[in-house]
C-alpha positions as CSV (number, residue, x, y, z in Angstrom):
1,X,25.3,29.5,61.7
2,X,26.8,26.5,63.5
3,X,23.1,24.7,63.0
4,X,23.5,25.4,59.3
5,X,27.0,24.8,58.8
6,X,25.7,20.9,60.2
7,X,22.7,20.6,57.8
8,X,24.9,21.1,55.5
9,X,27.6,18.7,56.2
10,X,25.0,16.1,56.4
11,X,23.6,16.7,52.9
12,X,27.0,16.8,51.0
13,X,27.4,13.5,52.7
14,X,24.4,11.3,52.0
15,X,24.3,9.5,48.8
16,X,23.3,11.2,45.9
17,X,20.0,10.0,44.0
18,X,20.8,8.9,40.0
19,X,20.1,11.8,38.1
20,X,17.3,11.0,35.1
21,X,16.7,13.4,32.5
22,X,13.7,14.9,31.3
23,X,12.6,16.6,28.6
24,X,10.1,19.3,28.4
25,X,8.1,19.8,25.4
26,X,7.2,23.5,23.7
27,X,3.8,22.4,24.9
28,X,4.5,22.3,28.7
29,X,4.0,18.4,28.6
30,X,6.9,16.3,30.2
31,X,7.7,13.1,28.0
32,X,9.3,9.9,29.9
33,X,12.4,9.9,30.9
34,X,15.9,8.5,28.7
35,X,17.6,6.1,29.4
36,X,20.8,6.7,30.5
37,X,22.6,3.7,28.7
38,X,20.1,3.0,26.0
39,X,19.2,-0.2,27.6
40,X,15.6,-0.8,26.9
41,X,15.3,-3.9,24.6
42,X,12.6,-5.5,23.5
43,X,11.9,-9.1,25.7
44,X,10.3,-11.1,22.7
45,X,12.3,-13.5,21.7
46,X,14.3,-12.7,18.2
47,X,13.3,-9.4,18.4
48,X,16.1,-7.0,18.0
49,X,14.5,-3.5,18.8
50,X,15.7,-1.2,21.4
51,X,15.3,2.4,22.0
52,X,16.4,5.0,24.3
53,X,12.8,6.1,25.3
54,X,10.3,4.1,27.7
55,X,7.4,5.4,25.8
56,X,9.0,4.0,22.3
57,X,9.5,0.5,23.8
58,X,5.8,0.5,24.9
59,X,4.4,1.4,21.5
60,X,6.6,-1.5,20.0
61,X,5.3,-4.0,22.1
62,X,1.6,-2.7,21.2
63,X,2.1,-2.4,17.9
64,X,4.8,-5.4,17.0
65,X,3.2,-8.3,19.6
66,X,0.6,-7.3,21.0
67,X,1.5,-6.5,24.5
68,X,-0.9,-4.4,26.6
69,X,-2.6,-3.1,23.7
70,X,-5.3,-0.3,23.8
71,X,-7.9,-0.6,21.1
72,X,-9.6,2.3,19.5
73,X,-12.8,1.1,17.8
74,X,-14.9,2.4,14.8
75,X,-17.9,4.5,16.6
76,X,-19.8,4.7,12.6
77,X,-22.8,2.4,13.2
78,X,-22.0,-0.9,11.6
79,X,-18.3,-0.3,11.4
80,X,-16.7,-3.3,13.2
81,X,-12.9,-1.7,12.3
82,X,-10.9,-1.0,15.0
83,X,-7.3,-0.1,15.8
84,X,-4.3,0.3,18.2
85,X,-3.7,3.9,17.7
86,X,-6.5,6.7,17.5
87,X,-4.2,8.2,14.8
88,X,-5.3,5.4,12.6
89,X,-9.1,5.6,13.4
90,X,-9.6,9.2,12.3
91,X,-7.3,8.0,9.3
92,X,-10.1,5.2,8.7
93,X,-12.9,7.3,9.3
94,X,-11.7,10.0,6.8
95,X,-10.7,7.2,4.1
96,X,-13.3,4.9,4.7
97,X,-16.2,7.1,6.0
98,X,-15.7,10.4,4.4
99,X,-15.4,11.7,8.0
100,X,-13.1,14.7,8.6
101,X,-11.8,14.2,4.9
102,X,-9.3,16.9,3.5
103,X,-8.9,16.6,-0.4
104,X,-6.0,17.3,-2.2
105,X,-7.5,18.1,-5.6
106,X,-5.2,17.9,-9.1
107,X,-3.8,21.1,-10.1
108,X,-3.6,19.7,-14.0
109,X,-6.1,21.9,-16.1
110,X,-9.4,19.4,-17.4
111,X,-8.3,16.4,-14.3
112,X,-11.2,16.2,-11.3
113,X,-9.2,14.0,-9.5
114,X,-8.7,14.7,-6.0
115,X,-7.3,12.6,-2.9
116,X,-7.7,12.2,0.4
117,X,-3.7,11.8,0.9
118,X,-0.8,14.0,-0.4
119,X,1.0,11.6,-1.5
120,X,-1.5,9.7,-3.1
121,X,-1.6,13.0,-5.2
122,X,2.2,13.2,-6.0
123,X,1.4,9.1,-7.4
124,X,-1.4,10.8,-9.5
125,X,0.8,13.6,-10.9
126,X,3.3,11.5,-12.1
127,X,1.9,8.3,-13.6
128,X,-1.0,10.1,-15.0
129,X,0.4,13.3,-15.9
130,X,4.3,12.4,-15.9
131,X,5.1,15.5,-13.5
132,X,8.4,14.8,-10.8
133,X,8.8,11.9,-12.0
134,X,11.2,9.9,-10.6
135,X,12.8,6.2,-12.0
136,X,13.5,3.7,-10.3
137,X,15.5,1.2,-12.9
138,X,15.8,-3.1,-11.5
139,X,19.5,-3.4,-11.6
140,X,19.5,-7.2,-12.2
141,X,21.3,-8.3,-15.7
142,X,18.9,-7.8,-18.9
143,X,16.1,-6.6,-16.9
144,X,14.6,-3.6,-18.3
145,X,12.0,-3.2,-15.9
146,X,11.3,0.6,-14.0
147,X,9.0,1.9,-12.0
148,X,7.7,5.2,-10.5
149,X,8.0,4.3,-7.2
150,X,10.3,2.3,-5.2
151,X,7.6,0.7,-3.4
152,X,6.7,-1.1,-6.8
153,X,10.2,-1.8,-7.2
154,X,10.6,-3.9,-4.7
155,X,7.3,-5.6,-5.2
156,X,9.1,-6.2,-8.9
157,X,12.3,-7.5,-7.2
158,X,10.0,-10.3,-5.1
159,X,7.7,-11.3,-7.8
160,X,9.5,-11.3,-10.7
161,X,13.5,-12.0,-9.5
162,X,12.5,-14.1,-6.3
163,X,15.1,-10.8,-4.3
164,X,14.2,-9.9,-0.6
165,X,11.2,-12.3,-0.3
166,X,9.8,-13.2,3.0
167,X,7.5,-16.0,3.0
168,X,4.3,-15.8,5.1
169,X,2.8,-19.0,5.4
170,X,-0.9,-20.0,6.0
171,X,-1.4,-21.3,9.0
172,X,-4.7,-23.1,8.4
173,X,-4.8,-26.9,8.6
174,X,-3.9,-28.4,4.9
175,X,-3.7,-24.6,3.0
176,X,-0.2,-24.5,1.4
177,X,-0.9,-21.2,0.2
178,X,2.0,-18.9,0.7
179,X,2.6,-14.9,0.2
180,X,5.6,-12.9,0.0
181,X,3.8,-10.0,1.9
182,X,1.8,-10.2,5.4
183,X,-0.9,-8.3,3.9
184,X,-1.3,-10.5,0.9
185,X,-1.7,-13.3,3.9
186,X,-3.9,-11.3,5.7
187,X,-6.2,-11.3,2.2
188,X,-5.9,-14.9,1.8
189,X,-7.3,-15.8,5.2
190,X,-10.0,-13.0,4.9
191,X,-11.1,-14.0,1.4
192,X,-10.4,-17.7,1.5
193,X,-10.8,-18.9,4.8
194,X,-13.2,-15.8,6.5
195,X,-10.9,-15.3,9.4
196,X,-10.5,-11.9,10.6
197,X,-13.1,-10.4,8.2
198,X,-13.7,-6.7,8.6
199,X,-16.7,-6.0,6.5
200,X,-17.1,-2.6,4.5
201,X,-20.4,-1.3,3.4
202,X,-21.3,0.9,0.7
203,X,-22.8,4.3,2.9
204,X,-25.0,5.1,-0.2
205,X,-29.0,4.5,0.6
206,X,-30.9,1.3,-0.5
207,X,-27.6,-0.3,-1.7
208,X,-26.5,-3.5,0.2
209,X,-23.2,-4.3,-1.7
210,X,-20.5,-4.8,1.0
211,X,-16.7,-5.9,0.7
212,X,-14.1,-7.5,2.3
213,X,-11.7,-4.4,1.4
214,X,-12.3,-1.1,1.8
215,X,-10.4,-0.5,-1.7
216,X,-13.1,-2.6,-3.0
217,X,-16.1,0.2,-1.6
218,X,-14.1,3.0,-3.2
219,X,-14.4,0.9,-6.9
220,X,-17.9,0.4,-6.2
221,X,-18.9,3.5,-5.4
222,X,-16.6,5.0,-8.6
223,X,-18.4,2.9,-10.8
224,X,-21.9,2.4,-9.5
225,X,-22.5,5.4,-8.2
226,X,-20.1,7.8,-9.6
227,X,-18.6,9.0,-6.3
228,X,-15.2,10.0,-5.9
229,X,-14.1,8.9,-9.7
230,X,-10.3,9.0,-10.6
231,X,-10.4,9.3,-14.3
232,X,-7.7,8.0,-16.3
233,X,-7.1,10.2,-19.3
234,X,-5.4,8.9,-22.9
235,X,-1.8,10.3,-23.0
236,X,-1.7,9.8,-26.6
237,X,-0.7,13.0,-28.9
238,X,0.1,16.6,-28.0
239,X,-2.3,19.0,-26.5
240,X,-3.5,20.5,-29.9
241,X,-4.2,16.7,-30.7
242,X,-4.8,14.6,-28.0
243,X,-7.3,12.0,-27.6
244,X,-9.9,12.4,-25.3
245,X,-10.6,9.3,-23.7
246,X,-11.1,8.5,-20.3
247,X,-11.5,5.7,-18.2
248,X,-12.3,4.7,-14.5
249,X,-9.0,3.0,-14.2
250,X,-5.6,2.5,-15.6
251,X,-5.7,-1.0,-16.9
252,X,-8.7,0.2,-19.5
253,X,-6.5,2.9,-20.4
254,X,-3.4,0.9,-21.3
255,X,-6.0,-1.4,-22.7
256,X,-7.2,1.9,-25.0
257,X,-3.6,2.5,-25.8
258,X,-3.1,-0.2,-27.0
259,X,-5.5,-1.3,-29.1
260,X,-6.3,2.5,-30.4
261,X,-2.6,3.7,-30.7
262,X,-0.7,0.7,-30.8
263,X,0.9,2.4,-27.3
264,X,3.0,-0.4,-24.8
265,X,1.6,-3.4,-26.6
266,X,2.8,-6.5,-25.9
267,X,2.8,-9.1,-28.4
268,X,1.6,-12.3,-27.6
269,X,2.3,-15.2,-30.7
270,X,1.1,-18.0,-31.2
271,X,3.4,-21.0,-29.9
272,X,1.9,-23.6,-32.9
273,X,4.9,-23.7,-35.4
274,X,3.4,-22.2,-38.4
275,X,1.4,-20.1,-37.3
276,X,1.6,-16.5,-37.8
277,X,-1.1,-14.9,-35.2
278,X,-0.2,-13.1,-32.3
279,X,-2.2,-11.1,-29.8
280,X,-2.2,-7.9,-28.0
281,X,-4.2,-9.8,-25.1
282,X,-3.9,-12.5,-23.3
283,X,-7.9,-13.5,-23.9
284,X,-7.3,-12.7,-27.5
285,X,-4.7,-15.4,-27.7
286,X,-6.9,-18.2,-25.4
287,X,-9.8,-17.7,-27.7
288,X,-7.4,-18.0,-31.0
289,X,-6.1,-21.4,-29.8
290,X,-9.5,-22.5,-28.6
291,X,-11.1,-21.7,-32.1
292,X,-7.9,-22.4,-34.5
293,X,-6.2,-25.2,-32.3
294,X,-8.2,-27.3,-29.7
295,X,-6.1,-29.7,-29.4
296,X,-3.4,-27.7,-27.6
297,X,-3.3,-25.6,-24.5
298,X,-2.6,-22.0,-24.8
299,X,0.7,-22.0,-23.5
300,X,2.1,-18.2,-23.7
301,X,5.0,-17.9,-21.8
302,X,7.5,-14.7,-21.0
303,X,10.0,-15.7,-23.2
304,X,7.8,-15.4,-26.4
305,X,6.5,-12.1,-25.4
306,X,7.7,-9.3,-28.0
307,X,7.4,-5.4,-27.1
308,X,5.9,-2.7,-29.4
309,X,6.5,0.6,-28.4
310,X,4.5,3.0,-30.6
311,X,5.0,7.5,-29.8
């Protein structure tokens, strides 16, 4: 007892080790510790991020700079795609490649379109079929402008109001070319300047068409091939009544609506005084002042744009 009594003296004496938390998952798998004072901050300088968890700060620096990256390649013969998280190669493989695909198909009754992402679907439903939507309305003074999405938006706010740009610069000796998105840049340098090309190839046999955008495949191989088409239907009438026509995207449909129903169009008049023509294209206006007045440029503007909506 005495002998015991002593151990235990000694160890309520010695310093105690810092205590570090750990959490255990459902699965049995132990995830790094926390910090105890939420103290890990990112190094890079200007770079404001910090997080409570080790393994969070280490997928920043992957991910953000570039530190200690891991990269997870393409194993489709020819594929020269590759990626910093495996998440985002069976992501490509299924987009891309048809690999592992899921579809979500369209629930609307006569619509074949189907999608490899959910929300891709929820898009579909409402700016094809006007189902949940939801409207997002620019607040700036006499803007009229909405969208379906936020994402668009703010894409509107950039472009059209100059609000919550971020310039990306080229970095290429002599380009001025600027973009107000990193992936526009990206684009730029890919498509201008061949840097960082990832090449996509159509998978169908004997055709050699390849594309510096994987969107680009997926047009081709909807309108060459007739793979994976996302028809556009007419919205015009009720269901007793309404047009039939399809199309392969949504510009030929607004075109269609247009120019069949007098549906969104957006007047475009001549800017010679006197003249009494306007447009409901762009090209339609170019070829009337090339025909009816060469002497001037075609010089439509924003301000001289008048909106006919026809239901």
């Amino acid at each position: 007892m005495d002998r015991l009594a002593a151990l235990l003296s000694v160890a309520a004496s010695a310093p105690r080790l810092k205590e570090t938390k750990m959490i255990v998952k459902a699965s049995g798998n132990v995830t790094p510790p926390l910090s105890s004072n939420n103290n890990f901050t990112c190094d890079v300088p200007g770079c404001k991020y910090s997080t409570p968890r080790s393994d969070s700060m280490k997928t920043h620096n992957a991910l953000k700079h570039g530190v200690n990256v891991t990269w997870y390649k393409c194993d489709v013969e020819n594929c020269t795609h590759k990626a910093k998280q495996l998440s985002d190669i069976n992501r490509h493989k299924a987009h891309v490649h048809d690999i592992g695909a899921r579809w979500f198909p369209c629930s609307e009754e006569g619509c074949e379109y189907s999608s490899k992402n959910p929300g891709n679907l929820r898009n579909h439903m409402a700016n094809v079929h006007f189902i949940n939507v939801v409207w997002h309305h620019c607040q700036q003074e006499g803007c009229v402008f909405k969208a379906k999405s936020s994402g668009h938006l703010k894409s509107h706010l950039a472009n059209k109001h100059l609000i919550g740009v971020k310039w990306h610069s080229c970095d290429r000796p002599g380009c001025t070319h600027r973009a107000k998105s990193a992936g526009d840049l990206r684009k730029h340098r890919a498509n201008i300047h061949n840097i960082d090309v990832v090449w996509h190839f159509c998978p169908e046999k004997g055709c050699d068409y390849k594309a510096k955008e994987a969107g680009q495949i997926s047009k081709h191989k909807a309108h060459v091939h007739n793979i994976n088409v996302k028809w556009h239907y007419c919205l015009s009438g009720t269901n007793s009544s309404r047009c039939k026509f399809k199309a392969k995207s949504a510009g030929h449909i607004r075109n269609h609506m247009q120019n069949k129903h007098g549906i969104g169009v957006v007047f475009q008049p001549c800017s010679v005084v006197g003249c009494d023509y306007k447009a409901k294209q762009p090209c339609e206006l170019s070829r009337h002042m090339k025909r009816n007045h060469p002497e001037l440029p075609p010089s439509p503007t924003s301000d001289n744009l008048t909106t006919t909506t026809t239901t």
